[in-house]
The first five atom37 places (N, CA, C, CB, O) and aatype in JSON, in Angstrom:
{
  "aatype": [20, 20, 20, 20, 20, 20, 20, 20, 20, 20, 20, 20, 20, 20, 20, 20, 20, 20, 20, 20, 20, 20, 20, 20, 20, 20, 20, 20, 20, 20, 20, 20, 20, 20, 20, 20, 20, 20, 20, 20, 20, 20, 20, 20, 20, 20, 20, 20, 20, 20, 20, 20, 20, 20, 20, 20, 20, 20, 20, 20, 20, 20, 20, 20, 20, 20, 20, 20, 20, 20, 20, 20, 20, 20, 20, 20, 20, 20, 20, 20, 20, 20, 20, 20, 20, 20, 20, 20, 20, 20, 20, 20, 20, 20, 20, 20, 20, 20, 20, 20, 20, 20, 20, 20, 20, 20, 20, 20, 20, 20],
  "atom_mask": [
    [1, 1, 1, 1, 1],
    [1, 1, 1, 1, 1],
    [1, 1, 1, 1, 1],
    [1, 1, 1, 1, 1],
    [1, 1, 1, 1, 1],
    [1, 1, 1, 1, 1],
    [1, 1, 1, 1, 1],
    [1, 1, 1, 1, 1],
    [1, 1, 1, 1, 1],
    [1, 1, 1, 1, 1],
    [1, 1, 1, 1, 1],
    [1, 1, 1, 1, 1],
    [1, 1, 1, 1, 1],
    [1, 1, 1, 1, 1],
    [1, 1, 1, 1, 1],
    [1, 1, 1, 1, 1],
    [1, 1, 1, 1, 1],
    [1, 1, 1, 1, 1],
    [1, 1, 1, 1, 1],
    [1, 1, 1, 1, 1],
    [1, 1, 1, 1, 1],
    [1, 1, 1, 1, 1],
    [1, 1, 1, 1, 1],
    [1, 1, 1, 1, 1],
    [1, 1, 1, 1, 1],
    [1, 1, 1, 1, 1],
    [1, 1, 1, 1, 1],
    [1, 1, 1, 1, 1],
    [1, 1, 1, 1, 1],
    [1, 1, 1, 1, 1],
    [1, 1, 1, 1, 1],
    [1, 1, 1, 1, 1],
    [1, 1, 1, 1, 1],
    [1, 1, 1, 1, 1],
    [1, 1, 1, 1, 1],
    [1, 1, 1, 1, 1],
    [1, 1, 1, 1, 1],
    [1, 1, 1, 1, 1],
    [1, 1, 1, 1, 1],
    [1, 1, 1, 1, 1],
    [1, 1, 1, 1, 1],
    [1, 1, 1, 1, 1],
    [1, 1, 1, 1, 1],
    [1, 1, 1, 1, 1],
    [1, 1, 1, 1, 1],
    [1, 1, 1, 1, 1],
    [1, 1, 1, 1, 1],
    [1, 1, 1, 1, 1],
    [1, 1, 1, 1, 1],
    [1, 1, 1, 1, 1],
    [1, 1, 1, 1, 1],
    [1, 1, 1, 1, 1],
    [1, 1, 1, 1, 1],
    [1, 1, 1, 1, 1],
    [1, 1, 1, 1, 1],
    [1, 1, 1, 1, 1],
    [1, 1, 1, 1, 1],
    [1, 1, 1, 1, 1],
    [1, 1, 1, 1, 1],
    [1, 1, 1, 1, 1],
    [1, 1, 1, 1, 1],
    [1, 1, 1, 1, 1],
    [1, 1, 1, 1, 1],
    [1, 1, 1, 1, 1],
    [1, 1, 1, 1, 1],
    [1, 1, 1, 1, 1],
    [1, 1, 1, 1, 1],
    [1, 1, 1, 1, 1],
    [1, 1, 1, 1, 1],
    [1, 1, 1, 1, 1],
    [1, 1, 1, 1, 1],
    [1, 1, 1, 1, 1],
    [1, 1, 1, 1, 1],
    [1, 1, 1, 1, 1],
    [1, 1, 1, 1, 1],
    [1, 1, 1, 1, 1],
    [1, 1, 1, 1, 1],
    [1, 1, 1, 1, 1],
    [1, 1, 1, 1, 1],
    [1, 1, 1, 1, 1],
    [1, 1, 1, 1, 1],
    [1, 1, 1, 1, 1],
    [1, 1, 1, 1, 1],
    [1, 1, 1, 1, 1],
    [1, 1, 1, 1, 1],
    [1, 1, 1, 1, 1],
    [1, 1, 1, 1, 1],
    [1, 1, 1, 1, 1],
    [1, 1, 1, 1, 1],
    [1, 1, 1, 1, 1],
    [1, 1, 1, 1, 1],
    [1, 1, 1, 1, 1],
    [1, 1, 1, 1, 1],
    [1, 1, 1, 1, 1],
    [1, 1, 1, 1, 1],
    [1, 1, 1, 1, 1],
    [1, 1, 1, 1, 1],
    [1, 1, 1, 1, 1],
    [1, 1, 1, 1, 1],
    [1, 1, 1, 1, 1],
    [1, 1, 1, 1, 1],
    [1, 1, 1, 1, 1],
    [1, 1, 1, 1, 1],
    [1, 1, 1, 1, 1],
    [1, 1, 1, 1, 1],
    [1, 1, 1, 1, 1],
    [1, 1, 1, 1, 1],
    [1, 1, 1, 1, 1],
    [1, 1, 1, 1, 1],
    [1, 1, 1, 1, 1]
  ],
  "atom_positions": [
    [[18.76, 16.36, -1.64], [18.5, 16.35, -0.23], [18.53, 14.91, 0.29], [17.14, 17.02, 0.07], [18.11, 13.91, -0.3]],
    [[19.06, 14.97, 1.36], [19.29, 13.32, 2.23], [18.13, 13.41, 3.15], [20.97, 13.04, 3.32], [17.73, 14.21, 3.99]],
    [[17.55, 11.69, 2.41], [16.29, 11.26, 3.38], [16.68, 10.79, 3.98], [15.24, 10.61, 3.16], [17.74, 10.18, 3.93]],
    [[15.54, 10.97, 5.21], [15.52, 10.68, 6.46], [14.31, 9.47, 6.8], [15.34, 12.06, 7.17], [13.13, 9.51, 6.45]],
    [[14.92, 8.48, 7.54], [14.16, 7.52, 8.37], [12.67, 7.88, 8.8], [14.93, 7.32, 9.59], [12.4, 8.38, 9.89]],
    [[12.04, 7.66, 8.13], [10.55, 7.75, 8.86], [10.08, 7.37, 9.82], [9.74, 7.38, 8.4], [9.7, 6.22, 9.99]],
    [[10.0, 8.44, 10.78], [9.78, 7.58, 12.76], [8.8, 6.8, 13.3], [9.57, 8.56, 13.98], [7.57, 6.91, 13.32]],
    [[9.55, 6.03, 13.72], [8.83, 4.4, 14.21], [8.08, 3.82, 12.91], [7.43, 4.54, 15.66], [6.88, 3.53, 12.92]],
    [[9.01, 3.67, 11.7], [8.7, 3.08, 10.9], [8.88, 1.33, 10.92], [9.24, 3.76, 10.05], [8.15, 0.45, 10.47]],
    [[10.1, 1.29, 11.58], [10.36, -0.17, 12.07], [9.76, -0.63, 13.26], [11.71, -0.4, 12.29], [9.86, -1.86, 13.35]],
    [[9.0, 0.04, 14.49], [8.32, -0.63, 15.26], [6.83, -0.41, 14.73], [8.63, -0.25, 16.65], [5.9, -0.94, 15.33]],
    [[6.65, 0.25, 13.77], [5.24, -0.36, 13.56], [4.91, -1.51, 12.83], [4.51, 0.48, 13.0], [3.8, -2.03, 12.88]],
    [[6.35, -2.16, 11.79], [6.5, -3.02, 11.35], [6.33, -4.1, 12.1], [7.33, -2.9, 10.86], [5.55, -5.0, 11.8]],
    [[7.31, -4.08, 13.52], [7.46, -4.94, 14.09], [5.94, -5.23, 15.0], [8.72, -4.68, 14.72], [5.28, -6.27, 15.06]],
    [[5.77, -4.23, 15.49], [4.04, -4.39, 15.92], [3.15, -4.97, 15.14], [3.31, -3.15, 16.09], [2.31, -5.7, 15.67]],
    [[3.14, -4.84, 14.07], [1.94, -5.41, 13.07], [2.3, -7.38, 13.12], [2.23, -4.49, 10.98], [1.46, -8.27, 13.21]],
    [[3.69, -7.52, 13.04], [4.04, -8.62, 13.64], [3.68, -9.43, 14.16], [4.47, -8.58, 14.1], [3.06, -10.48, 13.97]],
    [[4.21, -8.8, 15.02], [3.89, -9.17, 16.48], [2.2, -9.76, 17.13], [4.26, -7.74, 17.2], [1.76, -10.68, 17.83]],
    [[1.71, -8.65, 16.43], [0.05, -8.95, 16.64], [-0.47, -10.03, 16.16], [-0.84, -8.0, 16.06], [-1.52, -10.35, 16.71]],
    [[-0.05, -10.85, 15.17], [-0.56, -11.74, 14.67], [-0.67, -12.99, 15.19], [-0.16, -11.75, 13.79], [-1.73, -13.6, 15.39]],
    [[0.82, -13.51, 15.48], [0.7, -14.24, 16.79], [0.39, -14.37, 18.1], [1.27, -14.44, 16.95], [0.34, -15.44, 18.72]],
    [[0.19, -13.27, 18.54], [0.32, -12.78, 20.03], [-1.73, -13.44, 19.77], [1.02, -10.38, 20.49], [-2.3, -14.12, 20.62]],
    [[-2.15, -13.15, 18.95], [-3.39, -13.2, 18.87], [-4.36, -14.51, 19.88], [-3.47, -13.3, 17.38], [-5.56, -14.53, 20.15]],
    [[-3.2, -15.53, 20.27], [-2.87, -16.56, 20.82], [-3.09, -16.43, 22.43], [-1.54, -16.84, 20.36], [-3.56, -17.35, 23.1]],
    [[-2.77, -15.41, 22.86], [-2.73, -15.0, 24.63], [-4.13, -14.07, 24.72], [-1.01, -13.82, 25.22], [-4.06, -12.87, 25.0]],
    [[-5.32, -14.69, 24.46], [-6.69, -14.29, 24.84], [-7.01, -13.18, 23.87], [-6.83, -13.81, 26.39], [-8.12, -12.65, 24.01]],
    [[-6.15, -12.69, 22.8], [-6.89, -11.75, 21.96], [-6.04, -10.11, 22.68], [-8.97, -12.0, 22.27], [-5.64, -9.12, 22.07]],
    [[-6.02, -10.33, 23.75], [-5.64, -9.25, 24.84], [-4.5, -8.49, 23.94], [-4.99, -9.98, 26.51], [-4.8, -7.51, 23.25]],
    [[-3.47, -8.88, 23.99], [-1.87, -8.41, 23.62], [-1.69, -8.47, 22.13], [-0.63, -9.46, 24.32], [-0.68, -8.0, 21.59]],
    [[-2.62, -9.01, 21.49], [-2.51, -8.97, 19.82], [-3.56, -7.41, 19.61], [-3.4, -10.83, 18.87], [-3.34, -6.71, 18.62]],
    [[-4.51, -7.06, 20.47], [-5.45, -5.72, 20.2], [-4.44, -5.03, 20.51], [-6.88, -5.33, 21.06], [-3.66, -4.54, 19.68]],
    [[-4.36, -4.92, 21.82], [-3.5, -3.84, 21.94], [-1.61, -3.41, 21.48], [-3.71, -3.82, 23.23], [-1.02, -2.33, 21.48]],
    [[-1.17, -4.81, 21.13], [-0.21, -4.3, 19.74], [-0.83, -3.83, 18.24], [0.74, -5.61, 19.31], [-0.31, -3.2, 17.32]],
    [[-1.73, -4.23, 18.34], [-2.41, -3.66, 16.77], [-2.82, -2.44, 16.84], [-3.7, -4.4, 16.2], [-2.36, -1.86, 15.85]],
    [[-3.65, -1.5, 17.68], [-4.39, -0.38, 18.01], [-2.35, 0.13, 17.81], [-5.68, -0.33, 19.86], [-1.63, 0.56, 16.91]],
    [[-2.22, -0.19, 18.97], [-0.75, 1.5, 18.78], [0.08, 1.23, 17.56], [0.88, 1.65, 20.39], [0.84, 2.12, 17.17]],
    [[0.0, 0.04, 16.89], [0.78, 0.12, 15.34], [-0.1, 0.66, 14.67], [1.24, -1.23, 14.54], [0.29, 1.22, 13.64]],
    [[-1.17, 0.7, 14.9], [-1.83, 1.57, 13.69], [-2.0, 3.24, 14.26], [-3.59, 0.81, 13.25], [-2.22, 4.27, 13.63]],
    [[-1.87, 3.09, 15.22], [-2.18, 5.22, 16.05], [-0.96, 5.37, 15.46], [-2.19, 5.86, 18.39], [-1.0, 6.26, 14.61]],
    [[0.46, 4.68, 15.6], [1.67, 5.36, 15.36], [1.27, 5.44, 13.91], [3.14, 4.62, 15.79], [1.35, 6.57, 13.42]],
    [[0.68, 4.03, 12.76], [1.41, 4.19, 11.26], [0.4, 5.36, 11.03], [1.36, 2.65, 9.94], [0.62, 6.05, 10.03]],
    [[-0.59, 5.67, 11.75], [-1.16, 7.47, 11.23], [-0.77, 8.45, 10.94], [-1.69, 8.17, 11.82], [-0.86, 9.34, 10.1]],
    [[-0.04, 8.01, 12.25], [0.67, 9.99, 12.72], [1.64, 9.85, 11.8], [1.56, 10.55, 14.68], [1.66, 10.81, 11.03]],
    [[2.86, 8.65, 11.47], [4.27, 8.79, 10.45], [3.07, 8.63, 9.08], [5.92, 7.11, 10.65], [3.71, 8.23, 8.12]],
    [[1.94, 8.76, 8.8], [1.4, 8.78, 7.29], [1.51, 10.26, 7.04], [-0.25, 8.17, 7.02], [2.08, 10.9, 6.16]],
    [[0.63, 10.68, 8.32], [0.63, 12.38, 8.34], [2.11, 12.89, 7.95], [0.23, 13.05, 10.03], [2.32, 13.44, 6.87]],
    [[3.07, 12.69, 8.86], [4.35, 13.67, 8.25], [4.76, 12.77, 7.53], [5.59, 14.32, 9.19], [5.98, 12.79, 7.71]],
    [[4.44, 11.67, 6.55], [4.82, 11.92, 4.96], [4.13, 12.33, 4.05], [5.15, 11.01, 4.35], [4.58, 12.62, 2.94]],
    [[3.0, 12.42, 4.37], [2.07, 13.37, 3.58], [2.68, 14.54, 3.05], [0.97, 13.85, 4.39], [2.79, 14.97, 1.9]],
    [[3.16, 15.09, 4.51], [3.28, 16.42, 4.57], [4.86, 16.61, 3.33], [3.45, 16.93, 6.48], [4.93, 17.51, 2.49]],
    [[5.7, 15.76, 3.5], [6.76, 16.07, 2.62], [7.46, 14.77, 2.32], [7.7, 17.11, 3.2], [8.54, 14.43, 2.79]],
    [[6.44, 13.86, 1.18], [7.52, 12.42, 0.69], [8.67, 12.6, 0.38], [7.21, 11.64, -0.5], [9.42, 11.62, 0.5]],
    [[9.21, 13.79, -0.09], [10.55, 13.43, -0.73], [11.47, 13.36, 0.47], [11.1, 14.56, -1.88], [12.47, 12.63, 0.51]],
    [[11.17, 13.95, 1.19], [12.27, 13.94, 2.51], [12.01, 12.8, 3.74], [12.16, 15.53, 3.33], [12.52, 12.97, 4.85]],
    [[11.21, 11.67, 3.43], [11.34, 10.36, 4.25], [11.36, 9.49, 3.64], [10.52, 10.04, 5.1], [10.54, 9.41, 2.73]],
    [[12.28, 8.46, 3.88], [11.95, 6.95, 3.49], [11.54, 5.96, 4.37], [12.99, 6.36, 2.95], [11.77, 6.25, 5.55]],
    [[10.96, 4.78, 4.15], [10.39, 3.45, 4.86], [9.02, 3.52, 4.93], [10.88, 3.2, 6.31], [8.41, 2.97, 5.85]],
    [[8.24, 4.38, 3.73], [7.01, 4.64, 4.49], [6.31, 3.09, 3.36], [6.18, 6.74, 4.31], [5.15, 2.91, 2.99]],
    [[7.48, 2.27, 3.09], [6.5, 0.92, 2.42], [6.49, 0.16, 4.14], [7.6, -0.42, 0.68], [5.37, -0.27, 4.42]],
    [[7.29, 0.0, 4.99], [7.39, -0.63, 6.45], [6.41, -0.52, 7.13], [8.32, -0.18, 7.26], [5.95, -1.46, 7.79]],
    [[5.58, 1.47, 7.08], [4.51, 2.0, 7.53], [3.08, 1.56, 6.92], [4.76, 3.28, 7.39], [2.06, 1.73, 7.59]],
    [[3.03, 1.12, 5.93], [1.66, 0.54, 5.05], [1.62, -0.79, 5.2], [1.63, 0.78, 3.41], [0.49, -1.26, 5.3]],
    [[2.67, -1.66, 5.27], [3.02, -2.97, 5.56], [2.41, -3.41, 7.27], [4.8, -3.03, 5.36], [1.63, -4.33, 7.5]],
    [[2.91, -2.65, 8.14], [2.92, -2.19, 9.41], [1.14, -2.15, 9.8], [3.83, -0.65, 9.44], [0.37, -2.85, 10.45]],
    [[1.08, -1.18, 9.17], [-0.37, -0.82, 9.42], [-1.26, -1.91, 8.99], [-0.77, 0.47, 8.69], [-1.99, -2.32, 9.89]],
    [[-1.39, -2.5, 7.81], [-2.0, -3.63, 7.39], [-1.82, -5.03, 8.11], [-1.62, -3.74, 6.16], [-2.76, -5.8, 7.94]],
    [[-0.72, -5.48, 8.91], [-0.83, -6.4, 9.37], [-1.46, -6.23, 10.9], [0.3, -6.94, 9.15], [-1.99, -7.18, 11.48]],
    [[-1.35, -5.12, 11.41], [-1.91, -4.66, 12.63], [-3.3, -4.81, 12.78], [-1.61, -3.38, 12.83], [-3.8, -5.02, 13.88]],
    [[-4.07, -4.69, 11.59], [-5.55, -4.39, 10.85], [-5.47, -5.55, 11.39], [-6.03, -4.01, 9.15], [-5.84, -5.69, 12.55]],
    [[-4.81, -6.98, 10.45], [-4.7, -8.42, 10.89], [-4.76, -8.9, 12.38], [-3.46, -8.87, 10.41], [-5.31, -9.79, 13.02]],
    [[-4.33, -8.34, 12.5], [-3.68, -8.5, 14.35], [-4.93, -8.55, 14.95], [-2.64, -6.99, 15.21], [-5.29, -9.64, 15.38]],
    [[-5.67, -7.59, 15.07], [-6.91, -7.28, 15.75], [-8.03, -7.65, 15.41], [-7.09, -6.22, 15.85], [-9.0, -7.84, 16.14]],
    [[-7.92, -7.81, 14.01], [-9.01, -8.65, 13.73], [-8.98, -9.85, 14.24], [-9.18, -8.81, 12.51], [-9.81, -10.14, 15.1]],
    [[-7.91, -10.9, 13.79], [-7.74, -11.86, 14.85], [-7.64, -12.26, 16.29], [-7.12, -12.12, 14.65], [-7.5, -13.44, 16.62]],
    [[-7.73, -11.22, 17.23], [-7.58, -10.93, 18.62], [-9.47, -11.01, 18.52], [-6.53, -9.19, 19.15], [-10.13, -11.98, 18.91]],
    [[-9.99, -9.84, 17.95], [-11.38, -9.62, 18.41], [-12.14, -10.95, 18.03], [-12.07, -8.27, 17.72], [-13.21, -11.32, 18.49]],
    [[-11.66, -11.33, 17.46], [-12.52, -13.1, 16.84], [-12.25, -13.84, 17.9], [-11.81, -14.13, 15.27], [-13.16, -14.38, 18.52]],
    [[-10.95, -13.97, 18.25], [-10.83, -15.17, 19.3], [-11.65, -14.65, 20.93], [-8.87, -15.52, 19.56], [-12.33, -15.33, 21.69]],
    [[-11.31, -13.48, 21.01], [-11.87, -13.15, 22.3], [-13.64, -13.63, 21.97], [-11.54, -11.25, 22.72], [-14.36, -13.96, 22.9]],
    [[-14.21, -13.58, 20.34], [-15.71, -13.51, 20.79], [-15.43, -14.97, 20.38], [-17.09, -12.38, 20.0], [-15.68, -15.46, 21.48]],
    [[-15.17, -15.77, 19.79], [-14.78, -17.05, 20.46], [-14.64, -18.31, 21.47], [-14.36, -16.93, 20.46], [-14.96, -19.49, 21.55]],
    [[-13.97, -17.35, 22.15], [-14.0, -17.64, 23.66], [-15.19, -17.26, 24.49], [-12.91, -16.96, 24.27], [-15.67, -18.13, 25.22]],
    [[-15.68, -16.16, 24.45], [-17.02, -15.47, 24.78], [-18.33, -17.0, 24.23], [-17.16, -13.57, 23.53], [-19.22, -17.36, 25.0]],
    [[-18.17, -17.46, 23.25], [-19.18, -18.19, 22.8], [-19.0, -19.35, 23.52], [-19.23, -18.35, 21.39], [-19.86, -19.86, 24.24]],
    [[-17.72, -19.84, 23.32], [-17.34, -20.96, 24.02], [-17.89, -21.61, 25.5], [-16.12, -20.69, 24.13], [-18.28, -22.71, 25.88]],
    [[-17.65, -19.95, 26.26], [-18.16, -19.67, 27.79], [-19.2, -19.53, 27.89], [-17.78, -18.69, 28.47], [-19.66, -19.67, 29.02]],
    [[-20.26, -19.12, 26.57], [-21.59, -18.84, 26.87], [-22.24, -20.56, 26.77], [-22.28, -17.56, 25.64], [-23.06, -20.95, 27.59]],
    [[-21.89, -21.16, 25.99], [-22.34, -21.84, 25.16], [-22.25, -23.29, 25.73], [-21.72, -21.55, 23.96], [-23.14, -24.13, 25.53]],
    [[-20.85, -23.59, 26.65], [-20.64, -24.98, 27.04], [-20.56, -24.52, 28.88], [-18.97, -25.82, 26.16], [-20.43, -25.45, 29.67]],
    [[-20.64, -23.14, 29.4], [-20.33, -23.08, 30.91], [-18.56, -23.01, 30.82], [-21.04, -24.67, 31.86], [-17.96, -23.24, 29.77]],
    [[-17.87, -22.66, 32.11], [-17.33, -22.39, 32.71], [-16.63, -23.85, 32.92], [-17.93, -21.61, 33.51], [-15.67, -24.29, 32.3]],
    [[-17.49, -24.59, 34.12], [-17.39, -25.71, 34.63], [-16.79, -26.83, 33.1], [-18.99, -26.01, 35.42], [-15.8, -27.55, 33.14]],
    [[-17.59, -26.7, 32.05], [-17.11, -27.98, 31.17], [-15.76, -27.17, 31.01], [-18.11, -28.51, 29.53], [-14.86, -27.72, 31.63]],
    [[-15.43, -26.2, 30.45], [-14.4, -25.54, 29.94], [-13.01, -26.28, 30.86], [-14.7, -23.79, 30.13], [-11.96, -26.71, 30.38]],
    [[-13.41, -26.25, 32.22], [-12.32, -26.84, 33.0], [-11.85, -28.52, 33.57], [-12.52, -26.11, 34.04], [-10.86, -29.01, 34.11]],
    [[-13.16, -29.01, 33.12], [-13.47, -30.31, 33.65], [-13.31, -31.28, 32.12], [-15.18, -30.3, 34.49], [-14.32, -31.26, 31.41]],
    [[-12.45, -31.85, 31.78], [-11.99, -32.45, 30.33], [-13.23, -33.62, 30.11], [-10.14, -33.26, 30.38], [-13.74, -33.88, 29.02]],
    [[-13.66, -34.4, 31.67], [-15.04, -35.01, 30.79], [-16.49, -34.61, 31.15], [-15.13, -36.61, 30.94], [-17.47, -35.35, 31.22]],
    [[-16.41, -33.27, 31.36], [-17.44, -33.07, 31.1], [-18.1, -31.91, 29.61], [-17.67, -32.8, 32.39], [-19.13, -31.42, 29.14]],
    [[-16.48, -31.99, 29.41], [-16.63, -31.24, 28.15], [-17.15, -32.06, 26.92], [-15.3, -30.64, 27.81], [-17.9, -31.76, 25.99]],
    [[-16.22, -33.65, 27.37], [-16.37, -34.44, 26.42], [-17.87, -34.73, 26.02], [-15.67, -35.53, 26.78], [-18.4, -34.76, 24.91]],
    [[-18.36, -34.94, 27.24], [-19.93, -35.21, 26.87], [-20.92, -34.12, 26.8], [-20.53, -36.12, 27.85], [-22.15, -34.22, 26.69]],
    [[-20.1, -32.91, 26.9], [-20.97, -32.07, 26.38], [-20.65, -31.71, 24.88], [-21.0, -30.92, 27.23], [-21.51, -30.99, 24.38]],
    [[-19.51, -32.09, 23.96], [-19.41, -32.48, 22.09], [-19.82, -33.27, 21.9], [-18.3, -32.74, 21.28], [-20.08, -33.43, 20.7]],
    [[-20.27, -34.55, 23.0], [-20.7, -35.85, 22.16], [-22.74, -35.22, 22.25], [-20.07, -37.94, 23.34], [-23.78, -35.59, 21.71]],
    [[-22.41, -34.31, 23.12], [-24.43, -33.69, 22.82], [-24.41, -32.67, 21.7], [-25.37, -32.55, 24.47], [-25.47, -32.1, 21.47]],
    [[-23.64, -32.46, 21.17], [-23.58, -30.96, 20.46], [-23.36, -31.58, 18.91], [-22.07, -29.74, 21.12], [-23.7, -30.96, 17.9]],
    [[-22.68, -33.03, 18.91], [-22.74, -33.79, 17.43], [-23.43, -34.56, 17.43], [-21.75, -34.39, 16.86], [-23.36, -35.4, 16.54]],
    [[-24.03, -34.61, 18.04], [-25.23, -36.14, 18.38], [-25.29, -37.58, 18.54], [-26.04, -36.34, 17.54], [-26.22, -38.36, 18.35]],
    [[-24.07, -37.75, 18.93], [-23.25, -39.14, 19.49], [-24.28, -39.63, 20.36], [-21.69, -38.92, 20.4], [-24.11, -40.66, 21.0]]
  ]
}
């Protein structure tokens, strides 16, 4: 019997990707490429469950799924990150370059 392509085996690859860097634009676009590479690498786990001999790529789909895991983990860190950042130094230093400065030279004890 001739296997068949396992669906959206290559964009979940490419999603898991993708997420890792993206992790970079507020956390935002690295979660939400990670969440649908991993909803899709579910559903293509389910129908190979259902019959391995008749799909291939499902190493793209485990690959896929695992870096997506990555993805979001790294998204949810930077967003609470940033969250600390904002709690922690204000708004105002965040935008104002010396008043940030002298608010690290209070935070190392310069």
């Amino acid at each position: 019997m001739e296997q068949k392509k396992l669906p959206n085996s290559t964009l979940i690859l490419i999603f898991g990707i993708l997420s890792i860097p993206f992790f970079c634009c507020y956390g935002f676009i690295s979660i939400i490429l990670g969440i649908v590479a991993i909803i899709l690498a579910s559903k293509a786990s389910k129908i190979y469950a259902e019959n391995p001999d008749m799909y291939s790529g499902y190493q793209n789909v485990k690959v896929g799924k695992i870096l997506a895991i990555i993805g979001v983990v790294l998204g949810i860190l930077f967003i609470a990150f940033m969250a600390w950042m904002v709690s922690y130094f204000g708004m105002e230093a965040l935008q104002d370059e010396d008043l940030m400065r002298e608010k690290m030279q209070e935070l190392l004890g310069e």
